[in-house]
C-alpha positions in Angstrom: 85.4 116.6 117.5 88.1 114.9 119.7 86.2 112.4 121.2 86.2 108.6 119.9 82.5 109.3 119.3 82.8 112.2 117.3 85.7 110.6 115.2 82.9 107.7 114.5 80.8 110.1 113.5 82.9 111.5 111.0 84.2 109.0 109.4 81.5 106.7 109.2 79.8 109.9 107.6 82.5 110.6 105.2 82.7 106.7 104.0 78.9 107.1 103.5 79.8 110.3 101.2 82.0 108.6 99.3 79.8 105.4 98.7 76.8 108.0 98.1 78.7 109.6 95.4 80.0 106.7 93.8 77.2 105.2 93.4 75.6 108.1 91.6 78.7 108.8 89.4 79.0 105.1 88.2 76.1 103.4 89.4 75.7 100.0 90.0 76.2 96.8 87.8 72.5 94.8 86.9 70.8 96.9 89.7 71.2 94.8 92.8 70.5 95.3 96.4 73.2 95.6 98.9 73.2 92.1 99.9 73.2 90.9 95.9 75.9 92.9 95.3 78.5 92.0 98.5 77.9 88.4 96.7 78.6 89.2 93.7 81.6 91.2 94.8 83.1 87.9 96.9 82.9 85.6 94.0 84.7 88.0 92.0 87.4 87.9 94.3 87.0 84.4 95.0 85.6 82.2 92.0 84.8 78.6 93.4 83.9 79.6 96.7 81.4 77.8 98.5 77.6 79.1 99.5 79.4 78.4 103.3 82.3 79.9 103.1 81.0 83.2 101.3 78.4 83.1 103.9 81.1 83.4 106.4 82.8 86.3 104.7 79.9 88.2 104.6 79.1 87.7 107.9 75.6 86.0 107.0 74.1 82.4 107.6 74.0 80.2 104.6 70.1 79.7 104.4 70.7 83.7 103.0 73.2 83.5 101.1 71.5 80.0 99.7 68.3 82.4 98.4 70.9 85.1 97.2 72.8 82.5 95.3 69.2 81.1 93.8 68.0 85.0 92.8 71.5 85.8 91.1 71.4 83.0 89.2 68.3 82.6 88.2 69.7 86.3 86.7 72.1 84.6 84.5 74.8 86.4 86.8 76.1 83.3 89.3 76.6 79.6 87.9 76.7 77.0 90.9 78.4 73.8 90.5 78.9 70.7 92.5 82.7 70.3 94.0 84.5 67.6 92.6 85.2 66.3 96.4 82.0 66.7 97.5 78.6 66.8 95.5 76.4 68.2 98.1 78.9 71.3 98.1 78.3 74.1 95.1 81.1 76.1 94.2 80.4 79.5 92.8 81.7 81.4 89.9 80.4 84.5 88.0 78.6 83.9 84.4 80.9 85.9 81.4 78.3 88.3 80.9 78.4 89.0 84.6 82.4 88.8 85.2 82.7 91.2 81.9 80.0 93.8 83.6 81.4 93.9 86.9 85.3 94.3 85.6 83.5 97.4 83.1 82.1 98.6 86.1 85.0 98.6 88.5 86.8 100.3 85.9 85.1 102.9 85.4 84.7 103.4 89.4 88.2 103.1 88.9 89.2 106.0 87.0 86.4 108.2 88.8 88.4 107.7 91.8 92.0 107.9 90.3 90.9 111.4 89.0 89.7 112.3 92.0 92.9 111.8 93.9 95.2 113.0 91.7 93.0 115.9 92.0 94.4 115.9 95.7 98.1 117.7 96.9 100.7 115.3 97.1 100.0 115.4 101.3 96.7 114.7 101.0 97.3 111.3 99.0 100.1 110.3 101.2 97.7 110.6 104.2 95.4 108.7 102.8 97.8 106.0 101.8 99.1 106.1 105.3 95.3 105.5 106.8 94.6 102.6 104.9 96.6 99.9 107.1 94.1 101.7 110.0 91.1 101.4 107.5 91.5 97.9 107.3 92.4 96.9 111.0 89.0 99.1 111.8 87.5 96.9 109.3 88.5 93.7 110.8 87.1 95.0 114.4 83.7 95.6 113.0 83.7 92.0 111.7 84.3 90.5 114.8 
């Protein structure tokens, strides 16, 4: 397929692959939705973020990411506590229990994919090195 369509086609089926496989390989950490686990995945990367500004990463309103916040920790997995500035703000970290999951987790998704590439050519892993910078700008358009 040449056409811009066609290239959308693939690729957005070849990231769904990917995922799909993933997924089943090395599962998911405490079973959580889609949603659940983008949150979980933004306070890893950013412990102390706000219910506001992680609803502004993921591209949600904050009344959502408010009932996310109240189901993952009534799990034990998110603690919420007030900013030091500013009381009515609550800053988000991951529990222990959750932090240590996740990190076993992306390990082992980790290695799953390291083994995969290196069980790519040389040419194959330099293309897809070379696509990332793309990857990421193509990212950034969807958000918008």
């Amino acid at each position: 397929m040449d056409t811009t369509e066609g290239l959308a086609e693939e690729l957005v089926a070849a990231i769904g692959l990917v995922r799909r496989h993933l997924r089943r390989s090395v599962g998911r950490p405490f079973q959580l939705s889609d949603s659940q686990a983008e949150l979980i995945r933004t306070v890893r990367r950013n412990p102390g973020i706000s219910v506001a500004e992680a609803a502004a990463e993921l591209g949600l309103v904050a009344n959502t990411v408010s009932t996310l916040v109240g189901q993952l920790t009534e799990r034990g997995l998110l603690e919420r506590t007030p900013d030091e500035a500013d009381r009515r703000v609550a800053r988000l970290t991951l529990t222990e229990p959750a932090r240590e999951q996740v990190e076993a987790w992306r390990d082992r998704r980790g290695a799953l994919v390291t083994r995969a590439l290196n069980d790519l050519d040389r040419p194959e892993r330099d293309a897809l090195r070379a696509a990332l910078p793309v990857l990421a700008a193509l990212a950034d358009n969807l958000k918008e």
